[in-house]
C-alpha positions in Angstrom: -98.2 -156.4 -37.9 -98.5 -153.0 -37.0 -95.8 -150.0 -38.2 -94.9 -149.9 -34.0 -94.2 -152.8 -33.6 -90.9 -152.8 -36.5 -89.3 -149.7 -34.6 -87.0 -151.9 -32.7 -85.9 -149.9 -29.6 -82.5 -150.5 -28.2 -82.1 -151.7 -24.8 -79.8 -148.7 -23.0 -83.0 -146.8 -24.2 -85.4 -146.4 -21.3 -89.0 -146.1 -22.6 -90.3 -143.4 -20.6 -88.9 -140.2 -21.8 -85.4 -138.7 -19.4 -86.9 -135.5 -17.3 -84.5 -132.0 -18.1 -83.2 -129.8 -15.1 -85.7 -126.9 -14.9 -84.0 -123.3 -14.9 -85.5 -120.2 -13.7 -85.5 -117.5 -15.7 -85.2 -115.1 -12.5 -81.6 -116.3 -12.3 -80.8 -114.7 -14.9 -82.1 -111.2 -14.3 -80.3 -108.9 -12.3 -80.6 -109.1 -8.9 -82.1 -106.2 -7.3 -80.0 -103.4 -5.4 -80.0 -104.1 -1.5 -80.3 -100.7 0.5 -78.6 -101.6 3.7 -81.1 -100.3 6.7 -80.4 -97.1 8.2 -78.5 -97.0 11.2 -80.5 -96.3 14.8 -80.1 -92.7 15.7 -77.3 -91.4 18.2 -78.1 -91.1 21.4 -78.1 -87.7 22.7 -75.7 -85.9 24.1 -75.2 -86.4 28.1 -76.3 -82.9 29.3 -73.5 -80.3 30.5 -72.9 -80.5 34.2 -74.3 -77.5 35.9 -71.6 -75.2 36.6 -71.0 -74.2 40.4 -71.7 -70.6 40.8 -68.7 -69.2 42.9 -69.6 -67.6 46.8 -69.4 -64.1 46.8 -67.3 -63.2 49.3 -68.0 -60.8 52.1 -65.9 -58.5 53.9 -66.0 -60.9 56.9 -65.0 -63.9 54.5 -62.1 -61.6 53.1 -60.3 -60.5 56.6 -61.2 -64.1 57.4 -59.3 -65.8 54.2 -56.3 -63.1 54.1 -55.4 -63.4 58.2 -55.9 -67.2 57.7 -53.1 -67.0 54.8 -49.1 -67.7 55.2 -47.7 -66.4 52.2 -48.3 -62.8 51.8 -49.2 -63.0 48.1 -51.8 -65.3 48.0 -53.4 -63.0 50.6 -52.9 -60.0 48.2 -54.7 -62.3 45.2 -57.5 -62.7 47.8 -57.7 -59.1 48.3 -57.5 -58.5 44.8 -60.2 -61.2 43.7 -62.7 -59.7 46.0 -62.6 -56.6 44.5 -63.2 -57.8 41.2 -66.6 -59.2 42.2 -69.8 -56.8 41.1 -70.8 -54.6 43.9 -68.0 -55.3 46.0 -66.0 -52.6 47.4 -62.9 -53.0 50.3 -63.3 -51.4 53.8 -61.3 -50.4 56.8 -61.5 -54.2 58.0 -59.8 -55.7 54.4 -57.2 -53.2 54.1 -56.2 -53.0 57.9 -56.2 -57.3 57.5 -53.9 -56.7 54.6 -51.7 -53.8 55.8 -50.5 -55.9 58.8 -50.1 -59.1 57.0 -47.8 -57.3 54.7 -46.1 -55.7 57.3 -45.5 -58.3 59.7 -44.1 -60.5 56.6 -41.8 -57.3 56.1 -43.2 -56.7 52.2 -43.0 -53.0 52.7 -43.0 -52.1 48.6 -46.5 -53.9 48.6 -47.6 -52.0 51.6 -46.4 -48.5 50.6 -48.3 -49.2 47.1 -51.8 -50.4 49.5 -51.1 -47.2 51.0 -51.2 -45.2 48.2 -54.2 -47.5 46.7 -56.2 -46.4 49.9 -55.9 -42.7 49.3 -57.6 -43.1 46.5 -60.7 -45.1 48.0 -63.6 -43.0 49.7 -64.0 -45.0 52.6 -63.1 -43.9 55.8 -60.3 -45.2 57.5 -59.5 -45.3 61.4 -56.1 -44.5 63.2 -55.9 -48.0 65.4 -54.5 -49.7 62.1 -51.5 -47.1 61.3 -51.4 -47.3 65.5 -50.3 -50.9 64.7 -48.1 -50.1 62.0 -46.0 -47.9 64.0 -44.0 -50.5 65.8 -43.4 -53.0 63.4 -41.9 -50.3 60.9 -40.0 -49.2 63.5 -38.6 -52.9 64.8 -37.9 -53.4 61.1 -35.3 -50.8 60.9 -37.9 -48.4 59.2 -38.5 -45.3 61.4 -39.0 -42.7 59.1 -42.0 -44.4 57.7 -43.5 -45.1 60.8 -43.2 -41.1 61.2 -44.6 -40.5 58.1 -47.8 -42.7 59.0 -48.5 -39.9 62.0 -47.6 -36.8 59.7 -48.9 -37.7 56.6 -51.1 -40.6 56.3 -53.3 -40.2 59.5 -54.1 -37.0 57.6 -54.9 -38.0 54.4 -56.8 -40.8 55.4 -58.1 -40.6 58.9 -58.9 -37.2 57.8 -58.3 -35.7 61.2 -55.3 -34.2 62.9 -53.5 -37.5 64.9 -54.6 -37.9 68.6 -52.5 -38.0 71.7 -52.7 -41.6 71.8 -51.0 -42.0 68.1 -48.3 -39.2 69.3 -47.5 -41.6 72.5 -47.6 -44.8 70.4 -44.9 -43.5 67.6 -43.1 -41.9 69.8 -42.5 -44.9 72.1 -41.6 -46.8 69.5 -39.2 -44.7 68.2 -37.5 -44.6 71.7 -37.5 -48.4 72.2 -35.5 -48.3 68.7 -33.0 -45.8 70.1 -34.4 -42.9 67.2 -34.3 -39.9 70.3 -33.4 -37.8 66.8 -36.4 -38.8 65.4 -38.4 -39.0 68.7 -37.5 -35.3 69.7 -38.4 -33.4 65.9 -41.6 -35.7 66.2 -42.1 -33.7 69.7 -41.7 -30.9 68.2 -43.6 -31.5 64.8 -46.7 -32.8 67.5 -46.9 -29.2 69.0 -46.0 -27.1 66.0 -48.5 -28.3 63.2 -51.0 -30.1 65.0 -51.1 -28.0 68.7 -50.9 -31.7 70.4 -49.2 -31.1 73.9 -48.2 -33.8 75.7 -50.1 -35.8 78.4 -48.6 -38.1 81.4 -48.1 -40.6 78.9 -46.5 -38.9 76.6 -44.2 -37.6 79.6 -43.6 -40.6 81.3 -42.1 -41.8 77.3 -40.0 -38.7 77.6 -38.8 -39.6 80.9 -38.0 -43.0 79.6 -36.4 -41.4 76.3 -34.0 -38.7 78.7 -32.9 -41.5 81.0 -32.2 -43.9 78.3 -30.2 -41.3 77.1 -28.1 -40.5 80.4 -30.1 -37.0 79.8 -30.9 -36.7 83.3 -30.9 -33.1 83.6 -33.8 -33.3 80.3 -35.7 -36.3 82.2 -36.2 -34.0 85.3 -37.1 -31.0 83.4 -39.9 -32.8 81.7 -41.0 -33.0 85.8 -40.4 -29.5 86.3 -42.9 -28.5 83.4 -45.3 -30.5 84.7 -45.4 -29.4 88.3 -46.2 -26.1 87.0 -49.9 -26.8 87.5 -51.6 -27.9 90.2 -53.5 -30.7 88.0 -50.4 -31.5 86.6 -48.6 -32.1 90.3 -50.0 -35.4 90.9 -48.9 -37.1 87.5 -45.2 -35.2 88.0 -44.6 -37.2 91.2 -46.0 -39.9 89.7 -42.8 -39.8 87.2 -40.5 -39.0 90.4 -41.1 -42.1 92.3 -40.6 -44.1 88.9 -37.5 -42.2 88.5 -36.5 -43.2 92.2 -37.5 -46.8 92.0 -35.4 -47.1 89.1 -32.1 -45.3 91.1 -31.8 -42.5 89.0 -30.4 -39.7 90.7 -32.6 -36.7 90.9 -31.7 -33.3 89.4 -31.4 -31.0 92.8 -33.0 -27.6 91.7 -36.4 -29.8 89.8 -36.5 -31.5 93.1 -36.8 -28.3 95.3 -39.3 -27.0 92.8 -41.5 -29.7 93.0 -41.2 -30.0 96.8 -42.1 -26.7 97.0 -44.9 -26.7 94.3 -46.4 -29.3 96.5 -46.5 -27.2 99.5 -48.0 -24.4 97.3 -50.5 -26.6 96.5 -51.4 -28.1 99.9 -50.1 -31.6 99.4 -47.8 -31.5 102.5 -47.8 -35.3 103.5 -47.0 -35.7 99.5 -43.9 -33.7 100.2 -42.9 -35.5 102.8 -42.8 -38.7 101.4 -41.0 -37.3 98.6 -38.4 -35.6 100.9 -37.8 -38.9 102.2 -37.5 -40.9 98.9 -35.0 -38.0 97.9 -33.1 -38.2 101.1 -32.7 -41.8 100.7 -30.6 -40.9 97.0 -29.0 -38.8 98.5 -30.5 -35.4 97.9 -30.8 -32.6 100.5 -33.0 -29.7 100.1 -32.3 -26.4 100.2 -33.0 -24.4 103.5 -35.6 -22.8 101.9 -37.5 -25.9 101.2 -36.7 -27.0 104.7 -38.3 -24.2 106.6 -41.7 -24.3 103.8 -41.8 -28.1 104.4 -41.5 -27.4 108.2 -44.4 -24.5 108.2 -46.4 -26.4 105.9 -46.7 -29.0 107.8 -47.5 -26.5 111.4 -49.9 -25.0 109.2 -52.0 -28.4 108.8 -51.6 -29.2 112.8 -49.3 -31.7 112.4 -46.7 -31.0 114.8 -45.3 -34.5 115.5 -44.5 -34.8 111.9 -42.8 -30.6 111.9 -40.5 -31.5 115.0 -39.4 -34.6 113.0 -38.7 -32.5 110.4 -37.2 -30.0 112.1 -34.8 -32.7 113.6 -33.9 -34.2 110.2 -32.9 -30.5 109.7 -30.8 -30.3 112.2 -28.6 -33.6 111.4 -28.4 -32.5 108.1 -26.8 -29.6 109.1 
């Protein structure tokens, strides 16, 4: 009996040996740092929108914008924003579009400050613009600026004496407003510093200013100075028969004079019709006139029209 065979072995005892759990030794190392991945790269930046480059604006574009304009100020920031662009410099066009857009909306501190502004520009400025001017100052209760444009600023920036034309304009104006104060020293100013003597226009605006007035002795002088040519003869009966078609009485000794002065001058059938317009307001020449009418008229072989003459005579008397 072999030693093996007495080891008794009990019977909860398996005989084949019981396996162990198997560890890793790597569990028991320290586990090795994780470096998280780098993050993907930002995109780029969306590129800057291209900035619109602003117009430059014209002189055509400026009138243009600053007529188009209701409110006065935004047409003076217009004005101003143009000139603030390199190269750009304002002419006649911008400041005339400016000058009557201030006026007309009656801003007259911002005109008289554009007025001094365009003394100091050295472009050269024309006279229809202040021509312009004149009635509106004057409709806005502002004559004496409207005189100063034709003394001093027609001048100074027209550079040149006023014309005829901007003596009739002002001074029409003025009488429309009633100024026959104003109207007359500006007469007188005209002749006196700037040798300006008036032309048919001019008189017939005297006419107007005299009858207005009730001056009718002065309105019919104004036609006695100018019949004392014989150019002037034509454009002094002119001013008669407007007188006459508008029923003012004519002055008697002008009317004699100019009857006469159209004899002098050959215009007989011009006299007569004159007579006759006379007649009919109640005028009567003088015998004087009578008799020159009456041998002007044989003195051109017209005796039909003498005898009728010479008959009118004799009712009259």
């Amino acid at each position: 009996m072999s030693r093996q065979n007495l080891i008794k072995v009990p019977n909860n005892v398996t005989s084949s040996p019981s396996p162990t759990k198997w560890i890793s030794p790597l569990q028991y190392l320290k586990p090795a740092s994780i470096v998280p991945p780098a993050p993907p790269p930002l995109p780029p930046p969306p590129p800057e929108p291209e900035r619109r480059r602003s117009r430059f604006i014209s002189h055509a574009d400026a009138v243009r914008l600053i007529n188009r304009q209701t409110d006065p100020q935004q047409a003076l920031d217009l004005f101003n924003a143009a000139a603030a662009q390199p190269g750009f410099a304002h002419n006649h066009a911008t400041y005339s579009a400016l000058l009557l857009k201030l006026a007309r909306h009656r801003r007259f501190p911002a005109l008289d400050a554009l007025l001094r502004r365009m003394s100091l520009e050295p472009c050269l400025f024309h006279e229809a613009v202040f021509l312009r001017l004149m009635p509106l100052l004057c409709r806005a209760s502002l004559p004496d600026k409207a005189v100063h444009l034709f003394r001093s600023a027609i001048p100074l920036l027209v550079r040149r004496n006023p014309s005829l034309k901007a003596l009739a304009t002002c001074l029409d104006a003025l009488v429309e407003t009633r100024r026959f104060d104003l109207a007359q020293d500006l007469l007188s100013d005209a002749r006196a510093h700037f040798s300006i003597e008036p032309n048919t226009c001019v008189c017939n605006i005297l006419v107007k200013h005299h009858c207005m007035s009730r001056d009718l002795d002065s309105a019919f002088r104004v036609l006695e100075e100018m019949r004392a040519s014989e150019g002037d003869m034509e454009k002094a009966i002119g001013l008669l028969g407007l007188m006459l078609g508008r029923g003012f009485r004519p002055h008697f000794v002008t009317s004699n004079k100019l009857l006469l002065g159209l004899c002098e001058v050959g215009r007989v059938a011009d006299a007569t019709v004159a007579l006759y317009g006379l007649a009919e307001m109640g005028f009567m020449p003088e015998s004087e006139t009578w008799f020159q009418l009456v041998d002007s008229v044989c003195r051109v072989r017209k005796l039909k029209r003498a005898f009728d003459l010479f008959d009118d005579l004799l009712v009259a008397e």
